[in-house]
N, C-alpha and C positions, 0 to 999 in steps of 0.2 A: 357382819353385824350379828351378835349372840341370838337377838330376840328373833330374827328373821331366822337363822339356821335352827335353832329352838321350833321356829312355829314347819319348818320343813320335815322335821323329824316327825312332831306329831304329826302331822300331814304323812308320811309315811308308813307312820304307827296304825293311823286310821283304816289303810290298805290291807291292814291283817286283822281287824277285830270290829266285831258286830256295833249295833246300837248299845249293847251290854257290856261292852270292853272286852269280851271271850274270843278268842280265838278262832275264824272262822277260817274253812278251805278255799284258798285261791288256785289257781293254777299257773304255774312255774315253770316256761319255756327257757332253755338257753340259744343265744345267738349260732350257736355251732346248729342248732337242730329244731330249725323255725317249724315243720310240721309237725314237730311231738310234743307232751305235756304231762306235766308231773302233778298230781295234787297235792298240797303242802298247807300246813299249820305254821302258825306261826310258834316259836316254844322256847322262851326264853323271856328278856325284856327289852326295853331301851331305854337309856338311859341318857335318859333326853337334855337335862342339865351335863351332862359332861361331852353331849354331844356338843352341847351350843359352844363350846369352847376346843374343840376339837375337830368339828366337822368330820369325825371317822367314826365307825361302829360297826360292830359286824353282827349278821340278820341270823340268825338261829332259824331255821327250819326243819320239822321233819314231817317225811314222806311214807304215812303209816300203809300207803298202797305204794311199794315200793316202785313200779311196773309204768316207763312210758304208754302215754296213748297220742292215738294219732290226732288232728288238730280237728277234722272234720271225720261221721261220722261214716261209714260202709253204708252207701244206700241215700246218700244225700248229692244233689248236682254240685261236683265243685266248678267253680267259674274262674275266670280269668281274674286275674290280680288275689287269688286267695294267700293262703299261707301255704299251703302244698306244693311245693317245691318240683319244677317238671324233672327234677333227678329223685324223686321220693318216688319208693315201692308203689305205692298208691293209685290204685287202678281209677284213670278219671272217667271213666264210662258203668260204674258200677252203682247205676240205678236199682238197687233189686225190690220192685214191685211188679206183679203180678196179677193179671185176672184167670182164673182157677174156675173152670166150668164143667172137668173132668179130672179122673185122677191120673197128675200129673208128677213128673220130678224136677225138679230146677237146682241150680249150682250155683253155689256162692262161695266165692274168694273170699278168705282169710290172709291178708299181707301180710298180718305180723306174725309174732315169731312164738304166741301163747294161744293156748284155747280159750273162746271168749262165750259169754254167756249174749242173745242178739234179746233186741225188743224186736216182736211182731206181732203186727197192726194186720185182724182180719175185719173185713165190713162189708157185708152183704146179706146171703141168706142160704141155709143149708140145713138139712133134719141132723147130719153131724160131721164137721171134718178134724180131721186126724192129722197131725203134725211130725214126722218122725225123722230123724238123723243122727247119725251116729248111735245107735244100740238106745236111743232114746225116743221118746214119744210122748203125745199128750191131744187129747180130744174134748171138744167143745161139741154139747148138742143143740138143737135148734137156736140156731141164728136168724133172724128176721128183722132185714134190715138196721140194726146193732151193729155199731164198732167197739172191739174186741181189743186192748192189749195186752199182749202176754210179754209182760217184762223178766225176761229168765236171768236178768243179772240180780234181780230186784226180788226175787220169786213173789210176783204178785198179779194180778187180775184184774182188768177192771172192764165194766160194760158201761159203756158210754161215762166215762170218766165214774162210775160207781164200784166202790170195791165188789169185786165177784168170783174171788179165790175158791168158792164151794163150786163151780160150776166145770171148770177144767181135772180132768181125769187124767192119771200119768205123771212124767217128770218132765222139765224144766229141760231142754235141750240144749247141746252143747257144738261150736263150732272149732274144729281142730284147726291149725295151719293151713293153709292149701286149698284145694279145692274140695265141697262140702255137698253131699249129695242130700237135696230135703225131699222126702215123698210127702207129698199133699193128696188124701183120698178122705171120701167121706159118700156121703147121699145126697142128691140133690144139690149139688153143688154151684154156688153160681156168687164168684165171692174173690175182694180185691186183699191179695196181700202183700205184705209190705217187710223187710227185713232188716234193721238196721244195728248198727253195733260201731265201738270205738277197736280197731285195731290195737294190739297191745305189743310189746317191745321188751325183753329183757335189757 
């Protein structure tokens, strides 16, 4: 039925464009590689009338971050029945939260195969702690009681969901492939942190 395959198409058109008809970012897995994902635009048209007579068309996408990620994120519990495949790189014990009462170093795995920029979540209290890995670093002073996210893919700051980019000192640190050594020191230290990031895929 034309009108039915017609109303299918919109229906599928809706899938890639806002309340405004724009173009928005979905994410684009393929069957070969259920725990990775692409984000993709939609960039082209459809042409919904020649579909209705057709039923064939083909979906124009591009992938302005060319770069798989992994489905869940480093630092999150995966559970049974996820999309994480038990043949996926993907380490399923790789909770990385911490409570941080002295100055400490902790290690964090990187599966994939690019350096990635992580979000981490401090919340406690401290006169100042210091963040530093790989040749990089960045320090936050007096925390009192305050959660802290440092989004380094995002370069942004916020204290208790309030922008507070003027308050971090330093750069935005970075995690290589492999295993990733973070020194965590400061004063007074008494404080839960949290590390989490999407694994990346050439």
């Amino acid at each position: 039925d034309h009108n039915e395959i017609a109303l299918k198409a919109r229906q599928v058109a809706r899938l890639f464009l806002d309340n405004y008809g724009r173009p928005k970012t979905v994410k684009l897995r393929f069957e070969s590689e259920p725990d990775r994902f692409y984000n993709v635009r939609f960039s082209g048209n459809l042409p919904v009338e020649k579909i209705a007579y057709t039923a064939k068309f083909s979906l124009m996408l591009t992938a302005y971050d060319p770069f798989a990620k992994s489905v869940v994120q480093a630092g999150e519990d995966v559970i049974m029945n996820s999309d994480v495949s038990i043949l996926s790189d993907f380490p399923l014990d790789s909770m990385y939260v911490y409570t941080v009462t002295s100055n400490q170093v902790i290690t964090i795995f990187n599966s994939g195969s690019l350096t990635v920029r992580p979000n981490i979540t401090i919340t406690g209290s401290a006169t100042a702690v210091n963040v530093a890995a790989n040749g990089k670093y960045f320090r936050i002073r007096n925390i009192s009681g305050q959660t802290y996210v440092v989004s380094c893919d995002n370069y942004t700051v916020t204290r208790n969901g309030v922008n507070s980019l003027s308050e971090l000192v330093g750069d935005f640190i970075e995690l290589f492939p492999g295993n990733n050594n973070i020194s965590v020191y400061g004063d007074a230290l008494n404080v839960s942190i949290s590390v989490q990031f999407y694994n990346q895929f050439i």
